[in-house]
C-alpha beads as a LAMMPS data file, in Angstrom:
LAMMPS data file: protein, C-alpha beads

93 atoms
92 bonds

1 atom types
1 bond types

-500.0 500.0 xlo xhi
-500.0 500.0 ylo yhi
-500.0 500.0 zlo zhi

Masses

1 110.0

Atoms # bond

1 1 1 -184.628 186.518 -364.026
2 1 1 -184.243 184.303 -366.827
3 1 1 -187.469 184.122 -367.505
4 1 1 -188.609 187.862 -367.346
5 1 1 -186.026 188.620 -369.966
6 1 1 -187.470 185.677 -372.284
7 1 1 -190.592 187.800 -372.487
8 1 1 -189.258 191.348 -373.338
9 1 1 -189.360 192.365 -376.804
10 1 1 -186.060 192.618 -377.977
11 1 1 -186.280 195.974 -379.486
12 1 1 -187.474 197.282 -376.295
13 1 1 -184.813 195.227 -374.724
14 1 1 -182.565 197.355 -376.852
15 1 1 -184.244 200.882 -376.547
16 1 1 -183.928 200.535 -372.598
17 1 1 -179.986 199.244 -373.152
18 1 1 -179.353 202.697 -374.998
19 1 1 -181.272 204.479 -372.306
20 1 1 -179.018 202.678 -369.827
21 1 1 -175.935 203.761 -371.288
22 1 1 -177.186 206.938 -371.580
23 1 1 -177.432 207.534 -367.875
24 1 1 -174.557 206.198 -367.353
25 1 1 -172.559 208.341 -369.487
26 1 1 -174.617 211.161 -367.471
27 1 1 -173.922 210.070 -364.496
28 1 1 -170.281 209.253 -365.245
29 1 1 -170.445 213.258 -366.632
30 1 1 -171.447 214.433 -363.416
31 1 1 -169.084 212.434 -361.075
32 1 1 -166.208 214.632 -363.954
33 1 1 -167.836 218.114 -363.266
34 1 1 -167.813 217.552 -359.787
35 1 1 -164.180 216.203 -359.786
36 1 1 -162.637 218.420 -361.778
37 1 1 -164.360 221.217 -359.889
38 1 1 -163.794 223.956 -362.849
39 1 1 -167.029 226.159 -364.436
40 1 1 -165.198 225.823 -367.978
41 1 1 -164.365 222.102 -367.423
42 1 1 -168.267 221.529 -366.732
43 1 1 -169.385 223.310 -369.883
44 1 1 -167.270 221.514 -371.982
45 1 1 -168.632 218.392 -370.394
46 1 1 -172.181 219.615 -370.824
47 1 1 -171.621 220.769 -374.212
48 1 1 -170.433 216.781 -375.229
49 1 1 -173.298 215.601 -372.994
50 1 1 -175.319 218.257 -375.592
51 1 1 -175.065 215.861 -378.626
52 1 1 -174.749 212.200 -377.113
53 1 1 -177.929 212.697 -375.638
54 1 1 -180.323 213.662 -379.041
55 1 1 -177.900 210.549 -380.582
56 1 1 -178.936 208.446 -377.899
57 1 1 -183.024 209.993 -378.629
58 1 1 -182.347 209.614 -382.703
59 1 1 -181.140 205.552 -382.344
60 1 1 -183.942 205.049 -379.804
61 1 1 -186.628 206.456 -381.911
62 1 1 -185.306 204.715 -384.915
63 1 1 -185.221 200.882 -383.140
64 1 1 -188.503 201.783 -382.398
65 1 1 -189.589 203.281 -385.850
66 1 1 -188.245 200.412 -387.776
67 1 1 -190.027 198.324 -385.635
68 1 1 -193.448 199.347 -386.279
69 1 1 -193.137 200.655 -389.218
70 1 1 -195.394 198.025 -390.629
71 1 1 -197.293 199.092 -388.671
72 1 1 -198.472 202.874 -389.435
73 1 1 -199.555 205.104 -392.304
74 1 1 -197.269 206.954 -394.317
75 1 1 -199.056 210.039 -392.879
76 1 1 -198.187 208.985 -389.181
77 1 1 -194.561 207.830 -389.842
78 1 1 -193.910 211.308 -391.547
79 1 1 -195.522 213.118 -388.641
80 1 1 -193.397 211.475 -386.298
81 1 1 -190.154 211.963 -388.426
82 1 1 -190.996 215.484 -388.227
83 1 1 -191.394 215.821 -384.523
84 1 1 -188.081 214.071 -384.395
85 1 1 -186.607 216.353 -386.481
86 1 1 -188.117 218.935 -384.757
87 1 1 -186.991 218.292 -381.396
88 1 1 -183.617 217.994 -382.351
89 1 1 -183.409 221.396 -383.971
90 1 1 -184.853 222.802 -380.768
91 1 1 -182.151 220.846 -378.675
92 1 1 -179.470 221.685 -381.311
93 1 1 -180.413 225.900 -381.982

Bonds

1 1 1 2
2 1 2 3
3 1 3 4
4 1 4 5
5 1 5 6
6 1 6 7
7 1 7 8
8 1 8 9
9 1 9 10
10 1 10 11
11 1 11 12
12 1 12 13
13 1 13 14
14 1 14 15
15 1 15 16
16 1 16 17
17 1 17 18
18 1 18 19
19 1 19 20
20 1 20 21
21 1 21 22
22 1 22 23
23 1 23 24
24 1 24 25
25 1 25 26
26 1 26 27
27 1 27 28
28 1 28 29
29 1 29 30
30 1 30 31
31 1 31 32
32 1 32 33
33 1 33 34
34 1 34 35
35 1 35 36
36 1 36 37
37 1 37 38
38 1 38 39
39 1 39 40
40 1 40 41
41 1 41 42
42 1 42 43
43 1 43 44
44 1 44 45
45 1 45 46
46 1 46 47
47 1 47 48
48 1 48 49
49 1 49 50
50 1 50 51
51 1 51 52
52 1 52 53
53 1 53 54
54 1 54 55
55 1 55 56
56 1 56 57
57 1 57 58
58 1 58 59
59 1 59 60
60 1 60 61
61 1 61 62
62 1 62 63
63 1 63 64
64 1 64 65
65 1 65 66
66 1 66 67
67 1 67 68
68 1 68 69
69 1 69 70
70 1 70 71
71 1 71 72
72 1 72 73
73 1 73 74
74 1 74 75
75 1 75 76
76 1 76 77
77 1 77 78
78 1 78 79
79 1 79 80
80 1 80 81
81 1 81 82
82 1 82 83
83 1 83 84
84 1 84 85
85 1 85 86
86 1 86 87
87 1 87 88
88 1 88 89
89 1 89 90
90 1 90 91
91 1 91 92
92 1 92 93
């Protein structure tokens, strides 16, 4: 095990932690709607659930970004900013 983490980049290392915590704040969001059994209780955990999640997108995108940013054109990094942004304001509206 040791040694399969020695290979792993550590900003993918770091993109899948996020994406681990992520489901697990899912998850743990789920096991609350289904305890608390209430339709106003589950929107309100939905609705929190509504911005961790494009936080969660924004830092991933952003390891990743900074990461190869040396690595593309101006044109590309602002074309992918923009889909960024873009996504979020559909998530968000």
């Amino acid at each position: 095990m040791k040694r399969w983490l020695h290979y792993i980049d550590s900003t993918v290392l770091t993109m899948a932690i996020l994406r681990f915590v992520s489901s697990f704040i899912e998850l743990t969001a789920a096991i609350l709607i289904l305890v608390n059994n209430d339709v106003k209780k589950a929107l309100l955990i939905n609705g929190a659930l509504a911005v961790i999640g494009p936080l969660v997108m924004m830092a991933s995108f952003s390891l990743g970004l900074v990461s190869i940013a040396g690595q593309l054109s101006i044109g590309k990094f602002v074309l992918i900013i923009t889909g960024v942004i873009l996504i979020l304001i559909g998530v968000l509206k």
